[in-house]
C-alpha positions in Angstrom: 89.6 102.3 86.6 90.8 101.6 83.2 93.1 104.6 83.1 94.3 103.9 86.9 95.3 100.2 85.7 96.9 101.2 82.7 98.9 103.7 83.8 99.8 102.3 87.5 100.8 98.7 85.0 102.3 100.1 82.0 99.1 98.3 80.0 97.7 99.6 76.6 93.9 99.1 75.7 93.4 95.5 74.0 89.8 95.5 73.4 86.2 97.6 74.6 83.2 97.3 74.0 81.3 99.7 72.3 79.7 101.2 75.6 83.1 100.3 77.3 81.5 98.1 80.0 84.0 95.7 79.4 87.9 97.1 78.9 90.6 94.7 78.4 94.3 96.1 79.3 97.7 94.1 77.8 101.1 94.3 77.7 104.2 91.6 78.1 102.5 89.7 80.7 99.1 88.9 81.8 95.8 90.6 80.4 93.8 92.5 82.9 89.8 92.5 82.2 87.6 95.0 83.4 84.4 95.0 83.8 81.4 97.4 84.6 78.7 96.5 87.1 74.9 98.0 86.7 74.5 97.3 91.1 77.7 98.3 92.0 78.1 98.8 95.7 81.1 100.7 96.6 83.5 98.9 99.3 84.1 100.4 102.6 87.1 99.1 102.9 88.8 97.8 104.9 85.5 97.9 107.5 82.4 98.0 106.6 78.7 96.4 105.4 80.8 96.3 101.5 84.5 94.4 102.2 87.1 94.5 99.6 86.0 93.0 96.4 89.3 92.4 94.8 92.7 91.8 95.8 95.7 92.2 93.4 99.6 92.3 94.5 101.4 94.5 92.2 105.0 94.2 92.0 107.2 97.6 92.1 110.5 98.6 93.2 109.4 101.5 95.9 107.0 100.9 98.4 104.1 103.8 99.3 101.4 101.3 100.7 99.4 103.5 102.7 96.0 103.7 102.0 95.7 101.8 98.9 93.5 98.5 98.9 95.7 96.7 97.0 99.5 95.3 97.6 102.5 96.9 96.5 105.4 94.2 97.6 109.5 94.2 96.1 108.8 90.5 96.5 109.4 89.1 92.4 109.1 85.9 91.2 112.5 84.3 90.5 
């Protein structure tokens, strides 16, 4: 997921841990934290037992939204 993030945001690695359950991504804005979970259950999303477990709007300037369980919106803050 790290990679995904990084690439999809533009982010470089900050900060692991040695086992890299925990990956910190920055860049010129915000810091993004991952982090690995032992139980991890898989969402089903969007239906499902397991429902989304994270939501995230992600600013870009061309739209392919289908399929992905995040948002992609042209909508920037002033």
């Amino acid at each position: 997921m790290a990679v995904f993030y990084s690439r999809l945001l533009g982010l470089e690695e900050a900060f692991a841990t040695p086992d890299r359950g925990v990956i910190a991504l920055a860049g010129a804005g915000p810091m993004l934290t991952l982090m690995r979970v032992q139980e991890h259950v898989r969402p089903s999303w969007p239906d499902g037992p397991q429902r989304q477990q994270l939501h995230l709007d992600i600013a870009v300037d061309e739209l392919e939204p289908a399929g992905h369980p995040f948002c992609l919106t042209a909508v920037r803050p002033d």
